[in-house]
C-alpha positions in Angstrom: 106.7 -22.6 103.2 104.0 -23.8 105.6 102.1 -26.9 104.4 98.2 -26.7 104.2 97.4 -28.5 107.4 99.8 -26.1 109.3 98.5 -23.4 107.9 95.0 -24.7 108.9 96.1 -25.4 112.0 97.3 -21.9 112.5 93.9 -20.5 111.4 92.0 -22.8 113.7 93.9 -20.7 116.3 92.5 -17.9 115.0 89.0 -19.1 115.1 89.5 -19.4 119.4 91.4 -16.2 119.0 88.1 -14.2 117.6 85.8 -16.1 120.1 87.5 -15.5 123.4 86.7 -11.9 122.0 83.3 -12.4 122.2 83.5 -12.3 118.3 81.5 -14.6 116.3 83.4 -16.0 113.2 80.1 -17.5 111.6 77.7 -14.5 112.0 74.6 -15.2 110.8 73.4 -11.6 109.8 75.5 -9.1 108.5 75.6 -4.9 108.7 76.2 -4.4 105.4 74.4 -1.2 103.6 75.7 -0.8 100.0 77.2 -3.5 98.1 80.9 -2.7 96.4 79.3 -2.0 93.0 77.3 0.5 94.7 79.9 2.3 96.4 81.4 2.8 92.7 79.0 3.8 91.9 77.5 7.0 94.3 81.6 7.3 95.4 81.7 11.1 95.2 77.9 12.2 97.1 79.6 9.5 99.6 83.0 10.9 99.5 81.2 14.7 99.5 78.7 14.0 102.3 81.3 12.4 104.4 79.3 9.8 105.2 79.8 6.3 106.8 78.8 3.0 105.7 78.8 -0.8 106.3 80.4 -2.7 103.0 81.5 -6.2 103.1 83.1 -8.7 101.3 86.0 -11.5 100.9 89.4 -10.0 101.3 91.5 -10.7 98.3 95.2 -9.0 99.5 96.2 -7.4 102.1 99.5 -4.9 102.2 100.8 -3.7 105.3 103.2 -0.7 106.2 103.2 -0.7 109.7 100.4 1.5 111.3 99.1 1.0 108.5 96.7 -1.5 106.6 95.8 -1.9 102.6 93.2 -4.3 101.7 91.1 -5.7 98.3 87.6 -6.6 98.8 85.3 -8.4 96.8 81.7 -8.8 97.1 80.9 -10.7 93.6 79.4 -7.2 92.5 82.8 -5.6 92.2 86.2 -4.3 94.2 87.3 -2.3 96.7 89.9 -1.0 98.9 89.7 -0.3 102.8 92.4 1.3 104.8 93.1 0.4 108.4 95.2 2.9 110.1 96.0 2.2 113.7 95.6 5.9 115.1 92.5 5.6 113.8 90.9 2.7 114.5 92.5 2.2 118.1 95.6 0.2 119.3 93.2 -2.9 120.3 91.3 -3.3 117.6 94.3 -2.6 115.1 96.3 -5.1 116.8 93.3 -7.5 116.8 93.3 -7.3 113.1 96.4 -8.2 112.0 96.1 -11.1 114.6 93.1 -13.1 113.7 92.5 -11.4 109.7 93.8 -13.3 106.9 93.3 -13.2 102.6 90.4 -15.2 102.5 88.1 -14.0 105.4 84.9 -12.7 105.0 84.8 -8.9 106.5 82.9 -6.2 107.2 84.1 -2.7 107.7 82.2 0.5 108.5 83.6 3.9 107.3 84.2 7.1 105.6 84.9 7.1 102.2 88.3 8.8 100.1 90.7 9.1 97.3 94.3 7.9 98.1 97.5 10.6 96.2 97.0 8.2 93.5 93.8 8.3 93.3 92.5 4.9 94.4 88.5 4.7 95.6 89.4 4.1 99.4 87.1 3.5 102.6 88.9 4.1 105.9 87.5 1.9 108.3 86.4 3.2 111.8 84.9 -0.2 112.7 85.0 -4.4 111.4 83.3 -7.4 112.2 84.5 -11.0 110.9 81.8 -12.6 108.7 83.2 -15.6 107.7 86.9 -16.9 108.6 88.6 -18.8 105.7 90.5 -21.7 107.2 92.5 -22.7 103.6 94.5 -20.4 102.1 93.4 -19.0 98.3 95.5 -20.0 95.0 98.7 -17.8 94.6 97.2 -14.7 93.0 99.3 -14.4 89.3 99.2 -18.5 88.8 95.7 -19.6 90.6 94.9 -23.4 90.0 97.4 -24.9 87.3 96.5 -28.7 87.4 93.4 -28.9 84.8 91.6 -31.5 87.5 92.2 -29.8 90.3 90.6 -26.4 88.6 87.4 -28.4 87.6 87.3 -29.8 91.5 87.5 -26.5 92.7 85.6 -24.4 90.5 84.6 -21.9 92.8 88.5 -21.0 93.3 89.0 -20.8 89.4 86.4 -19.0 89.2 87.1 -16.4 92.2 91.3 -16.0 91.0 90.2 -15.8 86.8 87.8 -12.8 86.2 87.9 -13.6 82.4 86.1 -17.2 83.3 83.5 -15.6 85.6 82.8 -13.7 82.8 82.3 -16.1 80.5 79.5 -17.5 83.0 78.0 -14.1 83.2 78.1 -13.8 79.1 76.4 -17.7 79.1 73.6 -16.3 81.2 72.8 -13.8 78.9 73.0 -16.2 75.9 70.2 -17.9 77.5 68.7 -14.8 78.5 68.6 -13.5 75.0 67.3 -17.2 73.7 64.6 -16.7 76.3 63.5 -13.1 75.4 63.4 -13.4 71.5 61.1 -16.3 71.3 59.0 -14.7 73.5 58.9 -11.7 71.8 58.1 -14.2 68.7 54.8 -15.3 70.0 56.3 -18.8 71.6 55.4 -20.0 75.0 57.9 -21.7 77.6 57.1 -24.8 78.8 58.3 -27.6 81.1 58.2 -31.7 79.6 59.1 -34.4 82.2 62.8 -35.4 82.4 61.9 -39.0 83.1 60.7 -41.1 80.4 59.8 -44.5 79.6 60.9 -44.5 76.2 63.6 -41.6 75.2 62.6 -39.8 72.2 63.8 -36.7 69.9 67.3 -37.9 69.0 69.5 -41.0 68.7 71.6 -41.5 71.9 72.4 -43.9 74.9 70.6 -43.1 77.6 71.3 -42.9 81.5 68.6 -46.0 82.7 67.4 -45.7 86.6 64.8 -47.1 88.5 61.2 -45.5 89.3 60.0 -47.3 92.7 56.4 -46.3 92.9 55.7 -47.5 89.9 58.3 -50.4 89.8 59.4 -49.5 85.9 62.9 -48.8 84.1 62.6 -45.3 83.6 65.1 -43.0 81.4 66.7 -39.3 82.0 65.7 -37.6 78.7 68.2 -37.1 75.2 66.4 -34.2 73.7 64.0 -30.9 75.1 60.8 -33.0 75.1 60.3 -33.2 71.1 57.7 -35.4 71.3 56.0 -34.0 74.0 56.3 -30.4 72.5 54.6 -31.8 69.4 51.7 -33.1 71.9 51.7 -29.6 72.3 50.7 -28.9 68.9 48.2 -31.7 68.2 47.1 -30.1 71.7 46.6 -26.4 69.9 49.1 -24.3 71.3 50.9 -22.5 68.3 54.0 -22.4 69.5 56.3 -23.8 72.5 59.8 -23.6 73.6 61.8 -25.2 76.4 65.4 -24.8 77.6 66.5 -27.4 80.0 69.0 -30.2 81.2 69.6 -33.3 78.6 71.5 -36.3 79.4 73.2 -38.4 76.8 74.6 -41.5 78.2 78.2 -41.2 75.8 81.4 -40.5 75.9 82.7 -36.7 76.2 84.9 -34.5 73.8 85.4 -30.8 73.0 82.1 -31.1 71.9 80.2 -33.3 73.9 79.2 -33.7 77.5 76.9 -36.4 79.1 74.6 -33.6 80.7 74.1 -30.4 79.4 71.6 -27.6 78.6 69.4 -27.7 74.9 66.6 -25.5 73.6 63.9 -26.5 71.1 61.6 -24.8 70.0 57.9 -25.5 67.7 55.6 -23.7 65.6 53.1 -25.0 64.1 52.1 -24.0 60.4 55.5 -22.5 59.9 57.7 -24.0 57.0 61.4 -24.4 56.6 62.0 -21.5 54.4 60.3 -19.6 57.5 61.8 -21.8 60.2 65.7 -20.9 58.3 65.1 -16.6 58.5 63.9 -17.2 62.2 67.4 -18.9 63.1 69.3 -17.3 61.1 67.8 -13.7 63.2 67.9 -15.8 66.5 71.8 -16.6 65.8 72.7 -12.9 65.2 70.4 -11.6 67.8 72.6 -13.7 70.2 75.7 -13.0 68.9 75.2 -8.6 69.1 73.3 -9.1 72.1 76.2 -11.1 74.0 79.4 -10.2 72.0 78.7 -7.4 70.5 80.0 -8.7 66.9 78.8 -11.6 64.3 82.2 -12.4 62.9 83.9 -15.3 65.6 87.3 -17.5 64.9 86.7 -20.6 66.6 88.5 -24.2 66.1 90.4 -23.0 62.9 87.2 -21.9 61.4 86.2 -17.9 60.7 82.9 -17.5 60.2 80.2 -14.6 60.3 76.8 -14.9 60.8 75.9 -11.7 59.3 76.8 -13.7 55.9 74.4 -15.5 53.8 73.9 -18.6 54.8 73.9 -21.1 51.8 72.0 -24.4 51.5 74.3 -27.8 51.5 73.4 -31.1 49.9 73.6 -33.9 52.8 74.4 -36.5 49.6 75.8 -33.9 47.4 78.3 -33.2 50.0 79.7 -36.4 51.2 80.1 -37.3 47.5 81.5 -34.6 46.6 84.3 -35.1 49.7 84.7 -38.9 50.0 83.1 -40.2 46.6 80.5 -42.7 48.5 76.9 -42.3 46.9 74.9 -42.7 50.7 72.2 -43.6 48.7 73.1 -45.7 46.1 76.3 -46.9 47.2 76.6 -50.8 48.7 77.1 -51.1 52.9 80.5 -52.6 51.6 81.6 -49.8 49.6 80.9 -47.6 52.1 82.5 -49.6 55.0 85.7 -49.7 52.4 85.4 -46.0 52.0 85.2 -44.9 55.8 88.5 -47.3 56.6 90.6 -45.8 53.6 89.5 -42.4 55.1 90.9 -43.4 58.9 87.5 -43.2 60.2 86.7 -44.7 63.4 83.1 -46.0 63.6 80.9 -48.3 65.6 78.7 -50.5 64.5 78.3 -51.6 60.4 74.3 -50.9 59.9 74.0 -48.4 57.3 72.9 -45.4 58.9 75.9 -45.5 61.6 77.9 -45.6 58.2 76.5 -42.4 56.6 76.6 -40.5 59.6 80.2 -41.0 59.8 80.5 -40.3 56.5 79.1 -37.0 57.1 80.7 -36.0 60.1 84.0 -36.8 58.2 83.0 -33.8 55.8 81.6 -31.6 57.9 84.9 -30.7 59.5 85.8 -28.8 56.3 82.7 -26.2 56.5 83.1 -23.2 58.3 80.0 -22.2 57.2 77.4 -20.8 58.4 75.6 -23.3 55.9 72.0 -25.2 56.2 72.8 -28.3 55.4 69.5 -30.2 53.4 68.1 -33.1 52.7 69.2 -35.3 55.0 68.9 -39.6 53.9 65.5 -40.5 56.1 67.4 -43.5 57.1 68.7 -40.8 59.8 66.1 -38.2 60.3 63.2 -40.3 61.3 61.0 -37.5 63.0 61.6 -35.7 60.0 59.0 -35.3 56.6 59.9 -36.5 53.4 61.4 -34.1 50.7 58.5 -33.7 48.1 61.3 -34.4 45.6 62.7 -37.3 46.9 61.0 -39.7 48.8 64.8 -40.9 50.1 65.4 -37.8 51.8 64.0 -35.6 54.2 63.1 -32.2 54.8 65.4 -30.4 57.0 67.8 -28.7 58.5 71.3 -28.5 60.6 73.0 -25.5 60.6 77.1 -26.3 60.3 79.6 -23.8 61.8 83.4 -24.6 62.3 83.3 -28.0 61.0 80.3 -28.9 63.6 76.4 -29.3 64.1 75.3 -26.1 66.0 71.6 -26.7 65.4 69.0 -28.8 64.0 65.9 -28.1 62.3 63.0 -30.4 61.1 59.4 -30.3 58.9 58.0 -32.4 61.5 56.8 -35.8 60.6 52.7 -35.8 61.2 52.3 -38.7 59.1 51.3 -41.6 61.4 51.8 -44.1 59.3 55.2 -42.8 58.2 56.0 -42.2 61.6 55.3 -45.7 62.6 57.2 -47.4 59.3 60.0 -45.8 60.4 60.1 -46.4 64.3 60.1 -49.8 63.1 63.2 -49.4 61.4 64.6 -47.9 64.9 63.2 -51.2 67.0 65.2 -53.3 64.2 68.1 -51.6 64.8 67.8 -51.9 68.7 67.8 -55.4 68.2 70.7 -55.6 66.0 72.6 -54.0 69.1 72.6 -50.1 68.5 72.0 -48.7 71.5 72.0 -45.1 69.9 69.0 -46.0 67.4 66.1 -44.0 68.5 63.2 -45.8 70.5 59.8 -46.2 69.1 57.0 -44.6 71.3 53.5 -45.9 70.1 51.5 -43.2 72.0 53.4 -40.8 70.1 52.2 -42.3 67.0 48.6 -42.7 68.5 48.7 -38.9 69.0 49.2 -38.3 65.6 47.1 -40.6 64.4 44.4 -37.6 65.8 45.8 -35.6 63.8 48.8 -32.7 64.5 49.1 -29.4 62.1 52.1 -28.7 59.9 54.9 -28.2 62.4 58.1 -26.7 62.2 61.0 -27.6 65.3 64.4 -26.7 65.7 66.8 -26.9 68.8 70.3 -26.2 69.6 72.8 -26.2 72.9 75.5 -24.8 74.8 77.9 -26.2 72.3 76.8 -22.9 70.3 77.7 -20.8 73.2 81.0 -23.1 73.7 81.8 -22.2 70.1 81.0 -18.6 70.2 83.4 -18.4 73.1 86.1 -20.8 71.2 86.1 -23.3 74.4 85.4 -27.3 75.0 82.2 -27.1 76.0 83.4 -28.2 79.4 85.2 -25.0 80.1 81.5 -23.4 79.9 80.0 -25.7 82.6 79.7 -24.5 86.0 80.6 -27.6 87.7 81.0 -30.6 85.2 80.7 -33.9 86.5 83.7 -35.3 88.0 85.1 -38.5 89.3 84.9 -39.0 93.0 87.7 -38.3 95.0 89.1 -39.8 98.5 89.1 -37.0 101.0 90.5 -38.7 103.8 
């Protein structure tokens, strides 16, 4: 078997081959008339009508039986198969072919268009043109890219030799497509929030710190869809806002987490939860008959169905009822007693690093779908108070297969509140928590002008990830990789 740099080597050959023919390997225009999908399509006025045309295309296989020449195409819209057969073509450019054409190249053929015996879609070439020679050879067909690296390197080859992951790309456009189009059919209005930020707000994550040289400041890539400047937005009078755009979260990855990936969130002001719950719960389902074509999924040892009622699930309630800790009540030293007895890894000791892993640790039970309520305000601080309990909060995260797959809050227009509790943030910041979230004092200068009632909720590709019952890298074009030495 011929190494790679041989076989490089050999095409390189090639390459002089095609241009002592006066044949450009790098065309910069090409003939082509109908794309593959097209040919499918209108294949029996073309086969009829006898008519020739310029398709193009990468060739995936070729099969040769002397005089004669079987080839796959593939244009991205679809496949194809051309025949070259010599007393057809001619001698020279037959011969020509099968000296300088390899699986891989980029070709155009010109032709008439047939079905084989066995009935096989066929164009029979009279005429080809090289668009684009390959000079690496492609993955074995039947085993493509095995090492798990190596496929996330060179996505565009898993991608080319795995249909099934191509279309997982094609359903993910839809998702966002379907996201898109039903808010907008709601009334909301897409918008665009800067990336960049001075202070990040809208969740509780390390950020990714860089450097803004015109204005010599520390600047930060965002952790949420521009919460706060959505809710600007509000106080601003627009009704209702949505975004869908790159976050960046400054953490370690999982099955479930990536350090940049793609969120929505959305805002209406004057709608309440019970309104903001029957708006996701449609938006989840739209998604899921829109894009799958079902509701009921099996992801992660969960089954679930979002055609089901969705029942309400105490935050406290819960994690009592799983691990015994009151999260309210209980001491920082019971619960720190509690979380080791459990096996739970956590970082840092503050109290509300303790109750959210005392929460995640339940959650993995719920298949759901559930709302899960009244979050402790210790950590929901955009969030409004529950009118029954000043402790908690009102909102929203909607659990399925054990895992957050949205969030939903009555957002905090209290200024003062909002302020009382940023503090709480800052204190934690200087105790060392570099997740707490950090206060922004125009934010609570914009309320103090006064914002409506406001109702946000946002969720991300781990939705789609989960939907598809992948680790949410598996869904990403090209995740971020390591650098490797090419020499």
């Amino acid at each position: 078997m011929s190494s790679i740099d041989e076989i490089r080597d050999t095409r390189i050959e090639k390459l002089k081959l095609l241009k002592d023919k006066g044949m450009n390997p790098y065309p910069s225009d090409s003939k082509r008339e109908i794309t593959l999908r097209e040919a499918v399509s209108i294949f029996d006025d073309l086969e009829k009508n006898k008519g020739e045309k310029w398709v193009a295309g990468r060739i995936m296989s070729i099969r040769g039986q002397g005089a004669i020449v079987f080839i796959t195409l593939n244009d991205g819209t679809g496949t194809f198969q051309g025949l070259l057969k010599k007393d057809v073509i001619g001698d020279e450019k037959f011969d020509f072919w099968n000296e300088v054409v390899d699986i891989g190249d980029f070709v155009e053929i010109q032709g008439s268009f047939f079905k084989t015996n066995r009935g096989e879609r066929t164009v029979e070439m009279k005429d080809w043109r090289m668009l684009a020679k390959s000079l690496r050879p492609l993955p074995e067909k039947w085993h493509g890219l095995v090492d798990v690296e190596e496929r996330f390197r060179k996505r565009y080859l898993d991608m080319l030799m795995d249909s099934e992951l191509k279309e997982i790309f094609e359903k993910k456009e839809k998702f966002w497509t379907t996201t898109r189009n039903f808010l907008k059919d709601k009334g909301f209005m897409e918008v665009e929030t800067p990336t960049l930020e001075i202070t990040t707000g809208g969740a509780e994550a390390r950020p990714f710190k860089t450097h803004h040289n015109d204005f010599d400041i520390n600047v930060f890539l965002r952790i949420s869809v521009g919460e706060l400047w959505q809710k600007r937005l509000m106080a601003a009078g627009f009704p209702k806002t949505f975004e869908i755009g790159r976050v960046y979260r400054n953490e370690g990855g999982s099955a479930e987490h990536l350090q940049e990936f793609t969120n929505m969130e959305f805002y209406a002001s004057y709608m309440n939860t019970e309104e903001g719950k029957k708006l996701v719960r449609d938006l989840y389902i739209k998604i899921a008959e829109d894009v799958f074509g079902k509701t009921a999924f099996e992801t992660r040892g969960h089954k679930f169905d979002l055609a089901d009622d969705w029942k309400d699930v105490d935050y406290v309630e819960e994690v009592k009822k799983q691990t015994g800790i009151d999260v309210l009540e209980d001491s920082e030293d019971k619960m720190e007693q509690a979380l080791k007895k459990l096996g739970v890894e956590f970082e840092g000791k503050n109290r509300e690093r303790m109750t959210d892993s005392l929460w995640k640790y339940c959650r993995k039970n719920i298949s759901g779908p559930v709302y899960l309520i009244n979050h402790p305000k210790l950590v929901a601080p955009l969030s409004k108070e529950n009118k029954d309990d000043e402790r908690k909060t009102e909102m929203f995260q909607v659990i399925i297969a054990g895992s957050e797959i949205g969030r939903a809050h009555a957002e905090l227009n209290n200024p003062l509140d909002q302020e009382e509790r940023f503090l709480v943030q800052k204190k934690l910041i200087m105790e060392g928590d570099e997740e707490a979230m950090m206060p922004d004092m125009e934010f609570v200068e914009m309320l103090e002008y006064g914002m409506p009632p406001c109702f946000g909720f946002g969720f991300g590709e781990r939705f789609f990830a989960f939907l598809v019952d992948k680790p949410v890298r598996e869904t990403q074009l090209f995740p971020l990789m390591r650098p490797k030495n090419l020499e």
